[in-house]
C-alpha positions in Angstrom: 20.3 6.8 19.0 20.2 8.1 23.0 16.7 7.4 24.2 17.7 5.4 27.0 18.7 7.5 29.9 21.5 7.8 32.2 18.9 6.5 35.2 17.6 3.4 33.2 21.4 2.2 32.4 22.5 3.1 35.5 19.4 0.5 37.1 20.0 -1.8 34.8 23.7 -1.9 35.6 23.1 -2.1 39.0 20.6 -5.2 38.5 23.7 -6.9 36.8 26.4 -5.8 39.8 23.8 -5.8 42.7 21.6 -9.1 41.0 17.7 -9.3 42.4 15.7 -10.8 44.4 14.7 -14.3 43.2 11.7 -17.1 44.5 14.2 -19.9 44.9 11.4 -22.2 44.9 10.8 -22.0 41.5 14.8 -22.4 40.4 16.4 -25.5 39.3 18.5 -26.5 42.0 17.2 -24.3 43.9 19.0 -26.0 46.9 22.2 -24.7 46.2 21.2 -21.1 45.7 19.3 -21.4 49.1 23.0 -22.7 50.8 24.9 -20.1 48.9 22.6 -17.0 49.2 20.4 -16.6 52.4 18.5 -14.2 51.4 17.6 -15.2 48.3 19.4 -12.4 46.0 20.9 -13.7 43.2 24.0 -11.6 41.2 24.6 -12.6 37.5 27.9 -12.2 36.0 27.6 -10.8 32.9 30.2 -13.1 30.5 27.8 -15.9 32.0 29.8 -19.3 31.2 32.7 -17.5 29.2 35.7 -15.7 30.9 35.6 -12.1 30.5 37.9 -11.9 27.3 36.2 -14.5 25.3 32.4 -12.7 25.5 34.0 -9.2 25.1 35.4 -10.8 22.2 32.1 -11.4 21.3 31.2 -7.6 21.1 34.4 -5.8 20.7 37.4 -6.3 18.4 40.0 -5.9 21.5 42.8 -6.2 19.6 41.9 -2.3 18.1 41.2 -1.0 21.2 43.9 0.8 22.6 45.5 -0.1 25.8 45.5 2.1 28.6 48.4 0.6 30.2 51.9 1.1 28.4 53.0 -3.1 28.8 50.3 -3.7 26.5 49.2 -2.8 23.0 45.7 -3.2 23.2 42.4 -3.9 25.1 42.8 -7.4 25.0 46.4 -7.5 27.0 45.4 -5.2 29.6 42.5 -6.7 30.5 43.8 -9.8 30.6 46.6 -8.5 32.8 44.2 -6.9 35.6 41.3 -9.1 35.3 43.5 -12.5 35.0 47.0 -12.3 36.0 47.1 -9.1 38.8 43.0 -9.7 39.5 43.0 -5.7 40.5 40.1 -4.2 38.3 36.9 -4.0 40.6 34.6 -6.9 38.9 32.2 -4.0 37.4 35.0 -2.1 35.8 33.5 -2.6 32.0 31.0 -0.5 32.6 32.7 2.6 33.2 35.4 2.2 30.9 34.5 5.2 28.4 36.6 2.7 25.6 33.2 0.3 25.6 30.8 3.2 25.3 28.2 1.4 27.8 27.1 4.3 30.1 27.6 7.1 27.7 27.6 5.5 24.1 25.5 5.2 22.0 22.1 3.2 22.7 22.8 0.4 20.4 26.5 -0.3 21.6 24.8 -0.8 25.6 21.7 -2.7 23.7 24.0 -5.1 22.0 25.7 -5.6 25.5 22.7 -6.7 27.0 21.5 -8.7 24.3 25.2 -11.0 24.5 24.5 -11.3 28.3 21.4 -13.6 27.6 22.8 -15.3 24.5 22.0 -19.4 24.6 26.0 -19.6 24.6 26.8 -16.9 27.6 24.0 -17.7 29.6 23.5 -20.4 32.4 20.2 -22.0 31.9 20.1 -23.3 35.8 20.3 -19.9 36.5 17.0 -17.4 36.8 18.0 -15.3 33.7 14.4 -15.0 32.8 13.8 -12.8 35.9 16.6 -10.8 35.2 15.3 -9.9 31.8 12.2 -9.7 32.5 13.6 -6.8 35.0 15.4 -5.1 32.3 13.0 -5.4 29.9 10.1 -3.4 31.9 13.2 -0.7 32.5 14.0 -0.6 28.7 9.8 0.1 27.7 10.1 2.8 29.5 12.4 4.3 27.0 11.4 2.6 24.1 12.9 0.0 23.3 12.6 -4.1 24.7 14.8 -7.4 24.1 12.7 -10.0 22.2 12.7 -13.3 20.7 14.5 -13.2 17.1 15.2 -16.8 16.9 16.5 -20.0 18.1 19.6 -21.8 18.2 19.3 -25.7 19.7 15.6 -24.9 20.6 17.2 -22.0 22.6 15.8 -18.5 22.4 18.0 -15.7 21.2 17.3 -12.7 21.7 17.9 -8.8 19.8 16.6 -5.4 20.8 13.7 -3.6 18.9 11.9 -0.3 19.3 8.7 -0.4 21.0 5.9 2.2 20.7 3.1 3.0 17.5 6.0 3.2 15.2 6.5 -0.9 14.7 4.2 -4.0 14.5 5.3 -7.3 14.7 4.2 -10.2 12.7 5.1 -14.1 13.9 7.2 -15.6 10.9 7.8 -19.4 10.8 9.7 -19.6 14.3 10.2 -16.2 15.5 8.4 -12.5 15.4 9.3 -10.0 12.7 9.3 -6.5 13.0 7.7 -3.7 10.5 8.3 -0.2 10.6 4.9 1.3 10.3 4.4 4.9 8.2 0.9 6.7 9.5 -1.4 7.4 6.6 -4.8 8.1 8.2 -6.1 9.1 11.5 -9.4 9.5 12.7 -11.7 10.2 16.3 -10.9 6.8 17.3 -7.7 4.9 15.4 -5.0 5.2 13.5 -4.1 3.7 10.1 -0.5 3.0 9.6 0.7 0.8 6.5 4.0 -1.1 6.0 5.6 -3.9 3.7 5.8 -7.8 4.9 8.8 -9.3 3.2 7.3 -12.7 3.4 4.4 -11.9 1.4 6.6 -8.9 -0.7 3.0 -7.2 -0.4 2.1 -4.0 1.4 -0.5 -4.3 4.7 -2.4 -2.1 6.7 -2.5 -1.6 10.4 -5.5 -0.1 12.3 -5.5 1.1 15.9 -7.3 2.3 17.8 -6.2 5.3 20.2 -4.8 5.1 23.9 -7.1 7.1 25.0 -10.3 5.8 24.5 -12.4 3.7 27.6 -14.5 0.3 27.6 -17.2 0.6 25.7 -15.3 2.9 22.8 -12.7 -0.1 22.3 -15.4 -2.4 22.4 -16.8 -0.9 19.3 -13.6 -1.1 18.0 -13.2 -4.8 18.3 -17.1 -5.2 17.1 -16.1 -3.3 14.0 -13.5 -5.5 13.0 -15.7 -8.8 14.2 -18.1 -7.2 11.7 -16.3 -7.0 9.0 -14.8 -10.4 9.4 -18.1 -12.0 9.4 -18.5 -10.5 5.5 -17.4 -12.1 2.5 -17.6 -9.6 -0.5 -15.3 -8.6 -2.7 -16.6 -5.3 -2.9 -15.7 -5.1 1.2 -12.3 -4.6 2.8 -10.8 -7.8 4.1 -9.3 -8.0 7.0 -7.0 -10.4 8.6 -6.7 -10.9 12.5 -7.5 -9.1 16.0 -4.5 -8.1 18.8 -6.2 -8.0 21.9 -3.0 -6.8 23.5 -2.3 -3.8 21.0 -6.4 -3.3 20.2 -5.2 -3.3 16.5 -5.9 -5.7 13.4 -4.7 -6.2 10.3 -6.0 -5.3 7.1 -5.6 -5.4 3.2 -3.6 -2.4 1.6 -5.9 -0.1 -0.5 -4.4 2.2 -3.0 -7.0 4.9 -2.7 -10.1 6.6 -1.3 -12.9 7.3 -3.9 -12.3 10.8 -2.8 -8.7 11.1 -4.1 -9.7 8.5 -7.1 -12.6 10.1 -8.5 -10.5 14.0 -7.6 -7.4 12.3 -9.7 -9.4 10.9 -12.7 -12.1 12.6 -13.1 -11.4 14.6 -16.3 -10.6 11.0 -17.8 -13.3 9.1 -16.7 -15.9 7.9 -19.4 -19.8 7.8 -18.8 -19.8 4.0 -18.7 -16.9 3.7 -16.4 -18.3 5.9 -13.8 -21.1 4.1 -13.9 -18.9 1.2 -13.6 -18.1 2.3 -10.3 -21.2 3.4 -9.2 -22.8 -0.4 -9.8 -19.7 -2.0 -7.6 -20.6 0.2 -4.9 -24.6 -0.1 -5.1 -23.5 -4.1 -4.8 -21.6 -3.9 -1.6 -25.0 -1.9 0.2 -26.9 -4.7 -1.1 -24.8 -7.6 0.6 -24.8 -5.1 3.5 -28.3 -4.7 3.9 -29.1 -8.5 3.0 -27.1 -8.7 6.4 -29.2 -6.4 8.2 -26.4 -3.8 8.6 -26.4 -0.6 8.3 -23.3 1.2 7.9 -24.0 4.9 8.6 -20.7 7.0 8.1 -21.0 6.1 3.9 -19.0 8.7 2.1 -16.0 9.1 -0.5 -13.1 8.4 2.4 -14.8 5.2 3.2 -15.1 3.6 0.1 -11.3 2.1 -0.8 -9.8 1.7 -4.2 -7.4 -1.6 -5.1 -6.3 -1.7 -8.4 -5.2 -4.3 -10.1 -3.8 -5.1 -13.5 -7.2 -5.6 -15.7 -9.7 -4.0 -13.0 -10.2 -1.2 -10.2 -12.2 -2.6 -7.4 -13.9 -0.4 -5.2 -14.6 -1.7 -1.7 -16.3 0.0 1.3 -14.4 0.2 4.5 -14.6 1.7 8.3 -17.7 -0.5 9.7 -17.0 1.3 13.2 -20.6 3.4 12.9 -22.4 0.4 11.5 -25.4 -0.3 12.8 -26.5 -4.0 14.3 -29.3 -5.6 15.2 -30.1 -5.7 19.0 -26.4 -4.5 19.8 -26.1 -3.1 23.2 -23.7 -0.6 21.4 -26.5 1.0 19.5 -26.7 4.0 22.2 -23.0 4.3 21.8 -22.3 7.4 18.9 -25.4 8.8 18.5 -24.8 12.4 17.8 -24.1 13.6 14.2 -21.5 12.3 12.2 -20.6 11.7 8.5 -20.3 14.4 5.9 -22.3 12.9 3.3 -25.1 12.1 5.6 -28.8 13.3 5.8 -28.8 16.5 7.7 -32.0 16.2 9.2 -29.8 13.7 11.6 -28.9 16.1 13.2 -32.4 17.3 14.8 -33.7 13.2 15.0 -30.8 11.9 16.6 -28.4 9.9 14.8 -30.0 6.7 17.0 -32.8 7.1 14.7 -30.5 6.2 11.8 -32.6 4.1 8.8 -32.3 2.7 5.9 -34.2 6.0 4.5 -30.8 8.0 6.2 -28.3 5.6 4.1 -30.1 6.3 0.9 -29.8 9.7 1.1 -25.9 9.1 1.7 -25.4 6.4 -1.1 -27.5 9.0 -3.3 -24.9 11.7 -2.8 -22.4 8.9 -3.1 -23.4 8.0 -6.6 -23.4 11.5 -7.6 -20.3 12.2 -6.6 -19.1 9.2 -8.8 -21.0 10.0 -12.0 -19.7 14.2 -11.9 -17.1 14.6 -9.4 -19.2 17.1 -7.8 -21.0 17.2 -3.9 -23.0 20.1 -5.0 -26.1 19.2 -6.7 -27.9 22.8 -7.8 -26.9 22.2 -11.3 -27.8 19.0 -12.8 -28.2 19.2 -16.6 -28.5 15.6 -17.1 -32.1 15.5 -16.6 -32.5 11.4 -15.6 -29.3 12.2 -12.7 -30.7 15.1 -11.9 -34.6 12.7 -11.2 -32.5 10.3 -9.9 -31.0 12.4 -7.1 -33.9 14.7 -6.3 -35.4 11.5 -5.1 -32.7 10.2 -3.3 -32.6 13.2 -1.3 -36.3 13.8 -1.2 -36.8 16.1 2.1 -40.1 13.8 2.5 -38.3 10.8 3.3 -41.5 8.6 2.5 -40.4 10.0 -1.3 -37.0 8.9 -1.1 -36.0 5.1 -2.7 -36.8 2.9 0.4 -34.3 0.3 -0.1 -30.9 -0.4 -2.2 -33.0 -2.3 -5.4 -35.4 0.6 -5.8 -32.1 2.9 -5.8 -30.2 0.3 -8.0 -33.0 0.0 -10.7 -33.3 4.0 -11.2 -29.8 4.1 -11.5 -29.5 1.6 -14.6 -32.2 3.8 -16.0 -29.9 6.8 -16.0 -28.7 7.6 -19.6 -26.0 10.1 -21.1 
């Protein structure tokens, strides 16, 4: 790996060689740094409490490092004998010794480095080390990567180096964070989905969130989505788990399909009874939605989520972030057309106007999907399906069902 660049290990060096600026009012004993540097800039030595050979030793096996001078027959002597006995290397030398790799090698060799430098064992706690890392750290984000917590050692922090960026979540484990690779497996207008595996729990998760690039209000909604669908308890509804406000992600359980790709894989196996099965699961999660006064308005086969278990497939719906609310000052926010499965005359009423009429229409052609596999419905030749959805999608919406139980009881009534 090379994503750092030759400019951030080059500042970061000089950080160590150079040291910062530091707010000695704020350092224990901050006396004697005031006596010892007047204007406050405070150098760290890199080995911290160890002499040089000892934390190399740390890092580096010395004794298979050649020597570059002929007395000696490896690292270990001649940097003993120029560091120690002659005292003629220049106090920085390490870094540009191509035999460590630090300004050239590999990103993980220099990462390592820095890590040892602020190990509880190198490190002297009197001094402002936390500055100092702090420093580095906003250099290394630049390029991806950051030192973090890992764990603790006599109730003192140690720290390793992880990527940064979309590609990794972290999840707090007992007494430190761990860190997930995440694998993108959706992406819509305003988030991405990314699952990955938690060891502790040996189960997979899913990870929604939401794009850099959208503003106030459009992240606001995104919270509100996941507020919503926190507040319901179903198990026909996807469960999610908790909220980063730093990340504007949350949690979520892992699904193993979409209806879509369920319904498209089985369907030439699916019996009469089990798609009707299906279809009642689904009919209940729009009745607990509606008995909470919600309307979700982007209902189609992608949002509807598949977990199967050993005895049972579950079908739960997902993706609240269209749903309706009442009195939400968010209401205005999305109201142009949106969702394939949903009424087309939204599109000259203005999908503010959304109603419970609209999410009939949508469950209607939801249901059908589920009991043929089809969307288009020009050729029904069961006659009660074919009743059943000219109703549903009535033109005259005053003909339509006009709430989930009417829809639910003509559906029992359909027959093979």
């Amino acid at each position: 790996m090379n994503k750092i660049t030759q400019i951030t290990k080059r500042d970061i060096i000089d950080i160590i060689n150079n040291g910062i600026v530091v707010d000695t009012d704020n350092i224990i004993n901050s006396e004697i740094y005031e006596n010892i540097y007047e204007d406050k800039n405070y150098k760290i030595c890199y080995h911290g409490r160890l002499d040089e050979i000892d934390f190399l030793k740390r890092i580096y096996d010395l004794q298979n490092i050649p020597s570059m001078d002929s007395r000696f027959s490896d690292a270990e002597g001649d940097i003993w004998q120029h560091t120690v006995n002659n005292y003629d290397w220049d106090d920085d030398w390490i870094f540009s010794d191509s035999r460590f790799e630090l300004l050239y090698g590999d990103d993980e060799v220099f990462l390592k480095f820095i890590c040892e430098i602020f190990h509880p064992i190198v490190r002297n706690e009197s001094q402002p080390w936390k500055k100092i890392l702090k420093i580095i750290n906003d250099l290394l984000r630049i390029d991806g990567y950051e030192l973090y917590e890992h764990s603790h050692i006599s109730g003192r922090a140690i720290y390793f180096w992880r990527e940064t960026g979309e590609n990794f979540v972290e999840i707090p484990d007992n007494t430190h964070s761990k860190f997930y690779e995440l694998k993108l497996i959706g992406e819509g207008s305003y988030a991405k989905v990314f699952k990955y595996r938690n060891d502790t729990y040996q189960k997979m998760f899913v990870i929604k969130r939401a794009k850099s690039d959208l503003d106030d209000k459009e992240l606001e909604r995104f919270k509100r989505e996941y507020e919503q669908m926190k507040s319901l308890n179903s198990p026909y509804i996807v469960e999610v788990y908790g909220y980063d406000d730093s990340k504007h992600e949350y949690s979520m359980e892992y699904m193993d399909f979409t209806l879509d790709k369920y319904i498209s894989t089985n369907n030439g196996n699916l019996t009469f009874k089990q798609r009707k099965g299906i279809s009642m699961q689904i009919l209940r999660a729009f009745k607990y939605i509606h008995s909470k006064e919600l309307l979700h308005r982007d209902i189609c086969p992608k949002n509807i989520l598949v977990k199967k278990y050993d005895d049972v497939d579950v079908f739960k719906v997902s993706d609240f972030g269209l749903v309706k609310i009442p009195n939400s000052n968010l209401t205005s926010l999305n109201t142009e057309y949106k969702g394939y499965f949903n009424d087309p005359e939204l599109r000259l009423e203005g999908f503010a106007s959304y109603g419970i009429v609209h999410e009939i229409y949508a469950l209607t052609r939801v249901i059908y999907f589920v009991m043929t596999g089809k969307t288009n419905t020009d050729k029904i030749l069961n006659e009660s399906l074919k009743s059943f959805v000219l109703k549903g999608l009535n033109p005259d919406k005053r003909l339509r069902f006009q709430n989930i139980e009417q829809l639910t009881k003509a559906f029992s009534d359909i027959t093979e």
